[in-house]
PQR file of N, CA, C, O and H, with PARSE charges and radii, in Angstrom:
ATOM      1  N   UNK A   1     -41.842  41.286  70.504 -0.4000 1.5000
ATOM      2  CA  UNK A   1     -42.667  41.852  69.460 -0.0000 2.0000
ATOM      3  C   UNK A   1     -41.927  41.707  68.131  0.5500 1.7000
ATOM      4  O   UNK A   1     -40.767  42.106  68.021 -0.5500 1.4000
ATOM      5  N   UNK A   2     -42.486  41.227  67.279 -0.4000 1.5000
ATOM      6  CA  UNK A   2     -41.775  40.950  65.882 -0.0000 2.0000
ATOM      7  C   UNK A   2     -42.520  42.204  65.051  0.5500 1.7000
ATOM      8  O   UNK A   2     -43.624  42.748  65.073 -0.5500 1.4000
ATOM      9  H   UNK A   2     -43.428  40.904  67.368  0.4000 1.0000
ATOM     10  N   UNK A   3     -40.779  42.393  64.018 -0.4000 1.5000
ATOM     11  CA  UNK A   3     -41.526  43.479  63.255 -0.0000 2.0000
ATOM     12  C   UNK A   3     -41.886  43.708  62.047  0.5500 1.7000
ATOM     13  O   UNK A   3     -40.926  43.404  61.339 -0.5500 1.4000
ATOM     14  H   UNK A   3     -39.882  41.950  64.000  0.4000 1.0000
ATOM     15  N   UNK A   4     -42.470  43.960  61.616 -0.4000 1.5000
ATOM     16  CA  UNK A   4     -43.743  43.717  60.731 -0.0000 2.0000
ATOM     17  C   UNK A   4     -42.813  44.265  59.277  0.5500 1.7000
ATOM     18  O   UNK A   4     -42.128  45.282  59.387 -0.5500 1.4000
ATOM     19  H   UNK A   4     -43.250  44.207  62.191  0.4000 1.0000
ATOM     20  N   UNK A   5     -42.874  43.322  57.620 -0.4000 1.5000
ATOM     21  CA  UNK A   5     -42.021  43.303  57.023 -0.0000 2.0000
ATOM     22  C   UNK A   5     -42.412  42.128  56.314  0.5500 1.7000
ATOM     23  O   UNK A   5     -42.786  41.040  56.752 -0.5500 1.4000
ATOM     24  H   UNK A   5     -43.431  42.496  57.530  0.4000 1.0000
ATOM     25  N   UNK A   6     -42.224  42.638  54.840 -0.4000 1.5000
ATOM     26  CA  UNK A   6     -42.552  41.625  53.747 -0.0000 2.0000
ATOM     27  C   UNK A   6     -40.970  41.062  53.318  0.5500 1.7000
ATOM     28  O   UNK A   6     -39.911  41.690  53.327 -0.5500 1.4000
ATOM     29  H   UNK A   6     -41.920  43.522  54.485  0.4000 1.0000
ATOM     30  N   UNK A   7     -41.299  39.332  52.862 -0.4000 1.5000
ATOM     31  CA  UNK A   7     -40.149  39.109  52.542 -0.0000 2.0000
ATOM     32  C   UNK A   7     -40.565  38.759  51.170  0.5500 1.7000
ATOM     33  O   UNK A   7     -41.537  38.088  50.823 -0.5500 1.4000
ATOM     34  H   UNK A   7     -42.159  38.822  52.855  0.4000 1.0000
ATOM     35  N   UNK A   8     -39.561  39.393  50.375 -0.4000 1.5000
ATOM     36  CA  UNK A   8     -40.429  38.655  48.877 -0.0000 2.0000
ATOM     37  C   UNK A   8     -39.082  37.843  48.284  0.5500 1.7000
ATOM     38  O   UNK A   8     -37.895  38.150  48.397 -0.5500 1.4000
ATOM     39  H   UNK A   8     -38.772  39.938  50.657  0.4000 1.0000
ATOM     40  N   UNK A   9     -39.758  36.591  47.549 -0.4000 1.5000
ATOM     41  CA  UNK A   9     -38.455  35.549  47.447 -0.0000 2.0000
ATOM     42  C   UNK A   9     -38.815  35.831  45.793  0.5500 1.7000
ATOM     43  O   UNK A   9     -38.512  34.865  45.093 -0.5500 1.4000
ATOM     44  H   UNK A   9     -40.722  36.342  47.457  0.4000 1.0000
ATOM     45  N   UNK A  10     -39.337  36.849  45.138 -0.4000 1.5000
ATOM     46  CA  UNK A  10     -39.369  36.434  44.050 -0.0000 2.0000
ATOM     47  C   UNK A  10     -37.951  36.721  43.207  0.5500 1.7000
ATOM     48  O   UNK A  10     -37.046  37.354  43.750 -0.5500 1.4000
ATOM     49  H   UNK A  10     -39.583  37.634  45.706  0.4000 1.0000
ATOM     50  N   UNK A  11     -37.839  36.288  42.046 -0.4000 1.5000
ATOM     51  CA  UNK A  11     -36.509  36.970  41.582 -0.0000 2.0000
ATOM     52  C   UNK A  11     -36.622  38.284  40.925  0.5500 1.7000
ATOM     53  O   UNK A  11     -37.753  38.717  40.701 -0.5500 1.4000
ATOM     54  H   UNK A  11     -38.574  35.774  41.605  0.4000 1.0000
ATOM     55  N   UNK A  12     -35.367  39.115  40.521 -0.4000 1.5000
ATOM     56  CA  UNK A  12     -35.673  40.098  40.574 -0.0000 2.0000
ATOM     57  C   UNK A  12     -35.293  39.633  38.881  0.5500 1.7000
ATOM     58  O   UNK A  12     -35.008  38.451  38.688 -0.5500 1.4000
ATOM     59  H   UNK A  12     -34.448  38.764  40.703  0.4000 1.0000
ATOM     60  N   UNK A  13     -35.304  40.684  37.598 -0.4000 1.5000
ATOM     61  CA  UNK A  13     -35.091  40.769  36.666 -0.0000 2.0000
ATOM     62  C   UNK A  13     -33.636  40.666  36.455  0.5500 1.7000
ATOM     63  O   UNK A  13     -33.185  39.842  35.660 -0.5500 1.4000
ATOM     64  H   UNK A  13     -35.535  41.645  37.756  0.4000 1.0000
ATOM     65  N   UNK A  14     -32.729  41.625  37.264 -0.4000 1.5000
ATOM     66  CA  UNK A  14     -31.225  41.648  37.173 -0.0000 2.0000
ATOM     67  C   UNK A  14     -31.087  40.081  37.610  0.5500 1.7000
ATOM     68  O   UNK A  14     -30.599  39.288  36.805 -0.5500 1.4000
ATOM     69  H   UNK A  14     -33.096  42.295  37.910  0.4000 1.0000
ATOM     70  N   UNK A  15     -31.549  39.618  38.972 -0.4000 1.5000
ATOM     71  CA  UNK A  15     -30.901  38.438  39.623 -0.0000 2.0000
ATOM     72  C   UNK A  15     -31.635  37.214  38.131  0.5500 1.7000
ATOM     73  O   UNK A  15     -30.815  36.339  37.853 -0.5500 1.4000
ATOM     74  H   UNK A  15     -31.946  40.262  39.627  0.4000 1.0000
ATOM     75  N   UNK A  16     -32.484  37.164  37.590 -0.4000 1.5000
ATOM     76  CA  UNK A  16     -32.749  36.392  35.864 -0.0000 2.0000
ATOM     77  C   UNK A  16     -31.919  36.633  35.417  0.5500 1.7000
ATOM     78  O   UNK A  16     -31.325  35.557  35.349 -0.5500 1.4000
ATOM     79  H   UNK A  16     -33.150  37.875  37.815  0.4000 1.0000
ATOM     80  N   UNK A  17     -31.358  37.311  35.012 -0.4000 1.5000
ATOM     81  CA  UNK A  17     -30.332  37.887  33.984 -0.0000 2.0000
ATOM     82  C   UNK A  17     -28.984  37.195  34.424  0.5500 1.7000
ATOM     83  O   UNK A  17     -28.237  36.517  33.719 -0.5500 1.4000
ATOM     84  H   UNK A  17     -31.841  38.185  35.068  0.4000 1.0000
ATOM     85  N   UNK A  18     -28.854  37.516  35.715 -0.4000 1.5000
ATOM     86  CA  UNK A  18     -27.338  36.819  35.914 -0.0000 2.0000
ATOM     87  C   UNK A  18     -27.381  35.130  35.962  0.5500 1.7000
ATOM     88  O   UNK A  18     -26.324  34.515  35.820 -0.5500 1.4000
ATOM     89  H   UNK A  18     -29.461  38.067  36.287  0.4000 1.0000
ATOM     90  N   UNK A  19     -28.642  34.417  36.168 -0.4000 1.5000
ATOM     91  CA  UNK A  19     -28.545  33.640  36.446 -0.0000 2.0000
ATOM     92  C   UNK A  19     -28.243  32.544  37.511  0.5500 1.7000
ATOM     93  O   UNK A  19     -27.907  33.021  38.595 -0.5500 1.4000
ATOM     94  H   UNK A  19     -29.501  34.916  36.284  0.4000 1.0000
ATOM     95  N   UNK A  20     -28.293  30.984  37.443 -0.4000 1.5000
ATOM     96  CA  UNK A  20     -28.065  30.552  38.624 -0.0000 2.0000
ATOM     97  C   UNK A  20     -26.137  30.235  38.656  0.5500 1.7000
ATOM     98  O   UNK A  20     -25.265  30.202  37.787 -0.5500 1.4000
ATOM     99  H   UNK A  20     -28.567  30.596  36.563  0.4000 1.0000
ATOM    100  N   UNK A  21     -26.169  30.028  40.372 -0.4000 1.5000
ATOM    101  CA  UNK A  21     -24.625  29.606  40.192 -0.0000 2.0000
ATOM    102  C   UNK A  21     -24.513  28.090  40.555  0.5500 1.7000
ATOM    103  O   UNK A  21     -25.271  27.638  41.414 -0.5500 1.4000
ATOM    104  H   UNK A  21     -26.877  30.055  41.078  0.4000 1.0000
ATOM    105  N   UNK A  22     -23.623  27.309  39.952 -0.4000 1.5000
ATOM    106  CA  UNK A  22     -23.879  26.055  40.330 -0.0000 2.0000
ATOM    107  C   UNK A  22     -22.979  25.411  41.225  0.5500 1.7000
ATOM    108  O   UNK A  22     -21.807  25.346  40.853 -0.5500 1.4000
ATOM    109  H   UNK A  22     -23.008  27.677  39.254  0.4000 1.0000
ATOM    110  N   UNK A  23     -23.310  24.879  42.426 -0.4000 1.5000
ATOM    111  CA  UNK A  23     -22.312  24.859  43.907 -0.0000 2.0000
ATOM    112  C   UNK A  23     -22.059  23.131  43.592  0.5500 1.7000
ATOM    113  O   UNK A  23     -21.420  22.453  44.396 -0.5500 1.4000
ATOM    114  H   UNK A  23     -24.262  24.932  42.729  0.4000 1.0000
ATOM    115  N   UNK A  24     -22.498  22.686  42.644 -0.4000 1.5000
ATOM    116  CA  UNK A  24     -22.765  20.993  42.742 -0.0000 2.0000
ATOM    117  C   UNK A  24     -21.230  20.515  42.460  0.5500 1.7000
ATOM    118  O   UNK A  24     -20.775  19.375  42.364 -0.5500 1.4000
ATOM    119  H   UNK A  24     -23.017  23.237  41.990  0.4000 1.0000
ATOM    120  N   UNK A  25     -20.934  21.104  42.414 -0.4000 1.5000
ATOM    121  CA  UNK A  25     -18.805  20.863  41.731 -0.0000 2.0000
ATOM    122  C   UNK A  25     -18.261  20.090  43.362  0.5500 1.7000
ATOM    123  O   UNK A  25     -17.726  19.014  43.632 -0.5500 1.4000
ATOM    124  H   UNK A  25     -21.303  22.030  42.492  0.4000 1.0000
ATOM    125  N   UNK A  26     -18.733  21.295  44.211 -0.4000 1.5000
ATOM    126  CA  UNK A  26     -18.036  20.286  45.518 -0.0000 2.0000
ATOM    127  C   UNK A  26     -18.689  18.967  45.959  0.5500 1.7000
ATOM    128  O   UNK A  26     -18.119  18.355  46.863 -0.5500 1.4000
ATOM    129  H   UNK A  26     -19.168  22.168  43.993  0.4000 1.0000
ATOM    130  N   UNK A  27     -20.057  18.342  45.322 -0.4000 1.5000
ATOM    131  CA  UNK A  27     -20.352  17.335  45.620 -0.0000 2.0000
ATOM    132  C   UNK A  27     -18.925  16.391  44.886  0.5500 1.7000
ATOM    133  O   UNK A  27     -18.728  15.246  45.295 -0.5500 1.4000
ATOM    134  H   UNK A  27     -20.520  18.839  44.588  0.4000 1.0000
ATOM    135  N   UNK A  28     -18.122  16.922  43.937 -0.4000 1.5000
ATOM    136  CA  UNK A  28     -17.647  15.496  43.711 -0.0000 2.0000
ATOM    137  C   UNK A  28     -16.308  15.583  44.056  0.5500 1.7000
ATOM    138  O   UNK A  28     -15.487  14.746  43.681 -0.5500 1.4000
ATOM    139  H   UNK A  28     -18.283  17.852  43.605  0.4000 1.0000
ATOM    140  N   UNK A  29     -15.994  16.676  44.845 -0.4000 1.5000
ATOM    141  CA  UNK A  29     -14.600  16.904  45.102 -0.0000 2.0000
ATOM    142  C   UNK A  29     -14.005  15.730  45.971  0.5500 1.7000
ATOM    143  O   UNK A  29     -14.929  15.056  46.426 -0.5500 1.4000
ATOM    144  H   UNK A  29     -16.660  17.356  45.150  0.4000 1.0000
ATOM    145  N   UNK A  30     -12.766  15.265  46.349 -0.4000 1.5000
ATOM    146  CA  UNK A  30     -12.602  14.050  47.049 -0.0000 2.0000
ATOM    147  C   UNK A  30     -11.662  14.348  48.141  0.5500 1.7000
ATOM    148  O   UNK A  30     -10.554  14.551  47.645 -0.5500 1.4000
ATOM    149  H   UNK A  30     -12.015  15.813  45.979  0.4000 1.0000
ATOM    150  N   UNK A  31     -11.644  14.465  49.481 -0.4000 1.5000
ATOM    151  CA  UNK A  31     -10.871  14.811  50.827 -0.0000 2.0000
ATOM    152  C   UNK A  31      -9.674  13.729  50.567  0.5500 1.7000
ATOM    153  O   UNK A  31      -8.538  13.972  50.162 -0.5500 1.4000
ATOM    154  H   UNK A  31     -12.544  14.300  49.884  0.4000 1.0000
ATOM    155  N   UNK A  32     -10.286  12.372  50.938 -0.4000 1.5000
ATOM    156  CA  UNK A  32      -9.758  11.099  51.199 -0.0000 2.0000
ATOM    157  C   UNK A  32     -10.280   9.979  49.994  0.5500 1.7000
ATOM    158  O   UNK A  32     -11.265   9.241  49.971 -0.5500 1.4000
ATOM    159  H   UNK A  32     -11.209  12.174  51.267  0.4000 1.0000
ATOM    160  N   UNK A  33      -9.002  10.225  48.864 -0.4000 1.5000
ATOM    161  CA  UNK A  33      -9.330   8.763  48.064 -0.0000 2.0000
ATOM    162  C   UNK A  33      -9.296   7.685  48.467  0.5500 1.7000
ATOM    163  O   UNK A  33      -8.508   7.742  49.411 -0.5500 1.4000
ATOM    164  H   UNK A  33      -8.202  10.824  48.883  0.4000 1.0000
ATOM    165  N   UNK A  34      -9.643   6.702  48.371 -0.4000 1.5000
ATOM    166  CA  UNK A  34      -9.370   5.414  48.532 -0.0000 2.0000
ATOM    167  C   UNK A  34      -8.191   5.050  47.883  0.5500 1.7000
ATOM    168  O   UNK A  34      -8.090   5.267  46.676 -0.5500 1.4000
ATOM    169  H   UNK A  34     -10.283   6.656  47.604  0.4000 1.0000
ATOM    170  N   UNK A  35      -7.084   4.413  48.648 -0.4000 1.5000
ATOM    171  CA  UNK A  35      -6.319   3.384  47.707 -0.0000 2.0000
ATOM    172  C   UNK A  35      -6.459   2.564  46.689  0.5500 1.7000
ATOM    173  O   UNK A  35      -5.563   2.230  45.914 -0.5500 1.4000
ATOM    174  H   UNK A  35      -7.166   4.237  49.629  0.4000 1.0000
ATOM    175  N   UNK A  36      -7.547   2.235  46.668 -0.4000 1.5000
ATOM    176  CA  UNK A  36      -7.831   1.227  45.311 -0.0000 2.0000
ATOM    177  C   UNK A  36      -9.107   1.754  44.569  0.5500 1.7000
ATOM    178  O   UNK A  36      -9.403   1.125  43.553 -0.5500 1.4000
ATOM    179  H   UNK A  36      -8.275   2.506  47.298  0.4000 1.0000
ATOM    180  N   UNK A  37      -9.956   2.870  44.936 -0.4000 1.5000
ATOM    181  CA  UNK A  37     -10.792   2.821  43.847 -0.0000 2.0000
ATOM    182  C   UNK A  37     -10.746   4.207  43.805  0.5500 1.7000
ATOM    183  O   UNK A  37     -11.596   4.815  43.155 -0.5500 1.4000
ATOM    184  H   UNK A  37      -9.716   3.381  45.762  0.4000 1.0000
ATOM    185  N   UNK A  38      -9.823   4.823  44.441 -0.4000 1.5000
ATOM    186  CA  UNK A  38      -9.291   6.610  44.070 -0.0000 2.0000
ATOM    187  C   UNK A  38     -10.552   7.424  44.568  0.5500 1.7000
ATOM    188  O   UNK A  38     -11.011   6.946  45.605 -0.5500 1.4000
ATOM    189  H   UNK A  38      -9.132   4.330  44.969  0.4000 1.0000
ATOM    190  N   UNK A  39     -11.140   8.386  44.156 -0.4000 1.5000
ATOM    191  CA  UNK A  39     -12.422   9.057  44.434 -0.0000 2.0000
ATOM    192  C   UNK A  39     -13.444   8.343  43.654  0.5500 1.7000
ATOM    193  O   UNK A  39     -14.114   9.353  43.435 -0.5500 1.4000
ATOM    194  H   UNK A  39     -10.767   8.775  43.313  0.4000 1.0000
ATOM    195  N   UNK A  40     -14.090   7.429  43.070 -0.4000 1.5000
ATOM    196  CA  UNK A  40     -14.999   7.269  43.059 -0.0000 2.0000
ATOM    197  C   UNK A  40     -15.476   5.417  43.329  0.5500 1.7000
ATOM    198  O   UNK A  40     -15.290   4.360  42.726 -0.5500 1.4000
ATOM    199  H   UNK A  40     -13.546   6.609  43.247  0.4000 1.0000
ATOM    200  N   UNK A  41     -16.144   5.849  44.553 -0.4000 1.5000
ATOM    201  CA  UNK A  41     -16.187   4.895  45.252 -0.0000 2.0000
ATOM    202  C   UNK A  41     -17.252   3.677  44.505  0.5500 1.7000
ATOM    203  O   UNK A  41     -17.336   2.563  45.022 -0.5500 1.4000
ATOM    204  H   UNK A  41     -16.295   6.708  45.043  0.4000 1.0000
ATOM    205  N   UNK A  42     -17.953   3.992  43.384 -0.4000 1.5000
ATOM    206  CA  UNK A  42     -19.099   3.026  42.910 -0.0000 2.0000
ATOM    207  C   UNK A  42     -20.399   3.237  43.852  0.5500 1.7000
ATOM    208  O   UNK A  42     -21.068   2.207  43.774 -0.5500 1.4000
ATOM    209  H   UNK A  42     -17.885   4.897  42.964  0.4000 1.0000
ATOM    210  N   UNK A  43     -21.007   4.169  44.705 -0.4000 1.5000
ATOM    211  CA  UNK A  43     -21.780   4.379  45.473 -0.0000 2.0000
ATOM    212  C   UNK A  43     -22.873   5.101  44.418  0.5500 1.7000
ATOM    213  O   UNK A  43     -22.555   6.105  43.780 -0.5500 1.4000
ATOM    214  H   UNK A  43     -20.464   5.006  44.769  0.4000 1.0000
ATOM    215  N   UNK A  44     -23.867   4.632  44.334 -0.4000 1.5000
ATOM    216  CA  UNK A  44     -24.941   5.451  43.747 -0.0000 2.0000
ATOM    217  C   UNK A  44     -26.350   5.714  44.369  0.5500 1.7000
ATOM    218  O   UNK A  44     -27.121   4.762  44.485 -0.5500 1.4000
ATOM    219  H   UNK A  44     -24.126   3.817  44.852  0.4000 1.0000
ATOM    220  N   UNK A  45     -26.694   6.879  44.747 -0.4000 1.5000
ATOM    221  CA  UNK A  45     -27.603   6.802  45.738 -0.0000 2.0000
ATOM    222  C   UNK A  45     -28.885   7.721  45.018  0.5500 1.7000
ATOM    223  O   UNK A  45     -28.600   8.873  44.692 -0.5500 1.4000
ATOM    224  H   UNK A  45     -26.067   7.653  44.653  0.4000 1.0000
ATOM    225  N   UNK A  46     -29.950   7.344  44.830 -0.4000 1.5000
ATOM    226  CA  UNK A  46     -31.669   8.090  44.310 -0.0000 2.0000
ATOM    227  C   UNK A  46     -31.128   9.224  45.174  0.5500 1.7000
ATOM    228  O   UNK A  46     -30.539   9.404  46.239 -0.5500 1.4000
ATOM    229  H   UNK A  46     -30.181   6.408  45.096  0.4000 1.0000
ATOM    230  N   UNK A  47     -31.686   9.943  44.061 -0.4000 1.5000
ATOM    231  CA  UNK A  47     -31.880  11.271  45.544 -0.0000 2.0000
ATOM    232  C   UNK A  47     -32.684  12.436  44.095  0.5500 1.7000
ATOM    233  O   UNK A  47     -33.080  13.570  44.363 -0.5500 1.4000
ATOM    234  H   UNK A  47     -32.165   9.796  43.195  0.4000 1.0000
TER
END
């Protein structure tokens, strides 16, 4: 039996106020450089 319960995704006024946080920093972080072209490999992908 599931129980019965609104989910509301709206934002709240405080959560506007603070704003968004931006996680996109670890897209360019680099584990394993390459020897010759360091972290950025020349890969460009649509997205």
């Amino acid at each position: 039996m599931s129980e019965n319960r609104i989910e509301n995704h709206i934002e709240s006024e405080l959560e506007r106020e603070e704003g968004h946080v931006d996680t996109r920093h670890h897209n360019f972080e680099c584990e394993n450089p390459d020897k010759n072209l360091g972290c950025d490999l020349g890969i460009d992908v649509a997205g």
